[in-house]
C-alpha positions, 0 to 999 in steps of 0.5 A: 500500500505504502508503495502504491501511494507512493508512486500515485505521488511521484507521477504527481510531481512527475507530470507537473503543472505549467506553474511549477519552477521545473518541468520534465522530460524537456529540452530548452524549455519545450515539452509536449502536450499533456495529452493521452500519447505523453502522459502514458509514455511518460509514466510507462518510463517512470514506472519501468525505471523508479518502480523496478528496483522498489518492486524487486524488494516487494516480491523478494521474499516468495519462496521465504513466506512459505517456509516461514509459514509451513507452506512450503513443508505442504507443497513438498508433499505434493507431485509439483516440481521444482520448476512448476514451482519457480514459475508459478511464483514468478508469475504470481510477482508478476501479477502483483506487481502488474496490480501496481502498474495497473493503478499507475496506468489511471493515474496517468489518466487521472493526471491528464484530465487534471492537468487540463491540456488535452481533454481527448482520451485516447485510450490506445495511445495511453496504455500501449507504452506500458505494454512495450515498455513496463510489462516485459520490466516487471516480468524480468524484475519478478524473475530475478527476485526468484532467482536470486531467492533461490540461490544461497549466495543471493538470497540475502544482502549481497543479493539486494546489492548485486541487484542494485547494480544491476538496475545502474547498468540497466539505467545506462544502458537503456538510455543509451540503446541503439537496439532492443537488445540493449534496452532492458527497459524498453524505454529508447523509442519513447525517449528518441521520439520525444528528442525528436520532437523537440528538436523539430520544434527548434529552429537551429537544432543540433540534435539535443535529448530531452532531460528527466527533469530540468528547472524551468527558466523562461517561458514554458513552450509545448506542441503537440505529440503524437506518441510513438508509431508503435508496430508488431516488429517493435513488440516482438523485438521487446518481447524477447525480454519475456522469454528471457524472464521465463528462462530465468525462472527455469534456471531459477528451479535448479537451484531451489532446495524445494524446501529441503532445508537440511541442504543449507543447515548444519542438520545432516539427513538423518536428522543429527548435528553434522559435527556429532553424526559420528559419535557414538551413543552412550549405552548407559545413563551415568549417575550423578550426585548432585546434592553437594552442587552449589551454585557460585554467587555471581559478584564481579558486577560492573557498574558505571561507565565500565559496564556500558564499555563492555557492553559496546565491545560485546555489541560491536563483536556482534556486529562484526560476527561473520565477517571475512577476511577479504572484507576487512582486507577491502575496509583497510584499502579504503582507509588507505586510499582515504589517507593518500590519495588527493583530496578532490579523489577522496572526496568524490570517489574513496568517500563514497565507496568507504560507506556503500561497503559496511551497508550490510551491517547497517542494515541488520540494526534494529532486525536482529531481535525479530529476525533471531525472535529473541525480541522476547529476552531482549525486551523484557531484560533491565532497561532494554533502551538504555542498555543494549538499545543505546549501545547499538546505536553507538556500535554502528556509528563507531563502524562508519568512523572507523571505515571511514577514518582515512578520509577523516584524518585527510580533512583533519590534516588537510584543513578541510574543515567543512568536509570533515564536518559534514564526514562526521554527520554522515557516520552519525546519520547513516547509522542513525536512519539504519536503526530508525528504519530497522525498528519500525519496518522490522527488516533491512530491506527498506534502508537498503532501498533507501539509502542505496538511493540516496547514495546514488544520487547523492555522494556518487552523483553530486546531487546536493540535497541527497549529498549526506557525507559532503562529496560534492563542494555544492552541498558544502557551500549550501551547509546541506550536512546541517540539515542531516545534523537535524534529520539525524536527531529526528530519527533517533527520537522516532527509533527510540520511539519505536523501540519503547512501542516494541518493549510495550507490545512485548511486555504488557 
């Protein structure tokens, strides 16, 4: 529901009226008309770029809903094989997701009659840029999600980051695409056409493409355009990218374990602990005396500031648990390049980098008790926020200073002071946003979205405004990590609150 309403927003502002300070999908000022033919492409290419890396997330967790309900144990019983299976999950994504394009699909609709520029609904025109472009993207994405829920080394977080950078290059390329076959999106006709457009408007054109969204300087000029001329061979081409989810879904079933879960546990078959299967049972009970068995009071209590060291070191080993070798080995060749590099390089590529990689660490803040289902011995112990819930907090911010003390020490000793400050909100704010969004949504999914976004467009593409950690001398100048000083403060107060709602539900 929140993602329906979500994107019903976005294809609000999307297609913006004319007295708005920007305008989209525009060249030098000239858009088109906000008839059938633009407004159902325009939301056709927001709905297969924006909408297929949240809708990944939404349908990635299948084959995981029935074995955490014990659905999965009842389907193994039956004669449905493991690519029945696969397929008939990856079509019922589909169809869910489609539910979502669907309402996008009025809303488009909704947006040209409120609009008021065309009243003419032209129905064809409307819909037939979401059946070339959105319906073949959301069956990839429904594909995928399976696939990679059915491998082991996908299944969790470093699937969700692999996929993020597959939906990158998929931006790249589809914007870029000379042939169907590189358009992933199916997105490249409807771009050409609207470039052509505009450049048929302009009197001493050198062949400009039009921009996602651009602010509007001057007067706003539009004409009249009349949609792709759409043909069988342009769908049959673009529907190749079908076959090529119903492939993956196939390629999907090798890898299920069709709910067989002693495959990916420490359960050997006959139902015995890998490590003692070899042991042999005693064949006789032994007899213990236990009536001069005295426990040993417990007196080594530590208090104070002592106590809550501890504790840390204790949340910061748990948090680091499992980590590799080779993940420490890439965090120090960060905090190197962080030190030697030059400073612009460091700033705009080594910064970035050194907090995209302990994503995964963050992202467990605020899960754990829920996905462990230990949240019933954590929140009932003594002060459960100000003990382990505080502690936590600090854990994850001593992660992203230390991984991203190289570059620290280098605006320290370089006096780049700005820089350094606006470094010091960051560690305070990711981790910060990782809690809040951990205790409320009770997974990791939703601040992988999130802050894999933001770090896009922010750190990696100098937007401003999404600009966290100061990569970009435009969110220095603008004190933008001030604002994130403030929003960090925010999100604490809402984790805490989050947390003590959690402590009541559990106790009471």
């Amino acid at each position: 529901m929140i993602t329906v309403l979500v994107s019903i927003f976005i294809v609000y502002k999307f297609i913006p009226s004319s007295h708005e300070s920007y305008i989209t999908l525009s060249f030098n000022n000239i858009r088109g008309i906000y008839n059938s033919g633009w407004v159902g492409s325009a939301t056709a290419i927001l709905a297969s770029m924006i909408l297929s890396l949240p809708a990944f997330f939404l349908v990635k967790n299948a084959i995981e809903r029935d074995v955490q309900t014990g659905v999965g144990q009842i389907i193994a019983t039956t004669p449905i094989t493991k690519w029945m299976y696969t397929m008939g999950k990856m079509w019922s994504n589909f169809v869910f997701l489609m539910s979502i394009v669907t309402v996008l699909m009025v809303s488009a609709l909704a947006m040209q009659l409120i609009r008021g520029e065309s009243y003419t609904v032209e129905l064809l025109k409307l819909l037939l840029p979401f059946l070339y472009s959105t319906l073949p993207t959301i069956a990839l994405v429904a594909s995928i999600a399976i696939f990679f829920e059915s491998v082991p080394l996908f299944r969790k977080g470093l699937g969700n980051l692999i996929y993020f950078v597959l939906w990158i290059l998929s931006l790249r390329l589809s914007t870029t695409a000379t042939h169907s076959s590189q358009d992933i999106l199916g997105i490249s006709p409807i771009l050409t056409r609207l470039s052509n457009g505009v450049n048929a408007g302009l009197p001493h054109s050198n062949g400009g493409h039009i921009s996602g969204m651009s602010p509007l300087r001057g007067d706003l000029v539009t004409y009249d355009w009349t949609g792709v001329p759409w043909t069988m061979q342009m769908f049959l081409e673009r529907y190749i990218w079908l076959a090529v989810a119903v492939g993956i879904a196939v390629v999907a079933s090798i890898f299920f374990h069709r709910f067989d879960l002693t495959r990916s546990s420490n359960i050997s078959t006959n139902g015995k602990p890998r490590e003692f299967r070899n042991v042999e049972p005693q064949m006789k009970p032994v007899p213990i005396n236990d009536s001069g068995i005295k426990l040993t009071p417990y007196t080594n209590v530590v208090h104070g500031q002592s106590r809550y060291i501890r504790i840390l070191g204790m949340e910061l080993r748990l948090m680091l648990k499992g980590l590799r070798i080779w993940w420490y080995l890439i965090a120090l060749v960060m905090i190197v390049l962080g030190l030697l590099l030059p400073m612009e390089s460091v700033l705009s590529l080594v910064a970035p980098f050194t907090w995209v990689w302990p994503i995964l660490i963050w992202s467990a803040m605020g899960t754990n008790e829920a996905y462990h289902r230990t949240h019933q011995i954590m929140f009932t112990a003594m002060h459960p926020v100000r003990n382990q819930f505080i502690v936590l907090w600090l854990a994850g911010i001593i992660v992203a200073y230390l991984t991203g003390s190289g570059v620290m020490i280098h605006c320290l000793l370089a006096g780049e002071w700005d820089s350094l400050m606006a470094m010091a909100v960051g560690g305070l704010f990711v981790p910060t946003l990782a809690l809040a969004l951990g205790v409320w949504s009770r997974n990791g999914k939703l601040f992988q979205v999130i802050f894999m976004l933001m770090w896009y467009l922010g750190p990696l593409n100098k937007l401003a405004v999404m600009d966290f950690m100061g990569a970009s001398r435009q969110s220095l100048d603008q004190g933008i990590y001030l604002y994130y000083l403030l929003a960090t403060v925010v999100l604490l107060m809402l984790a805490v609150v989050g947390r003590l709602r959690q402590v009541r539900i559990t106790t009471y």
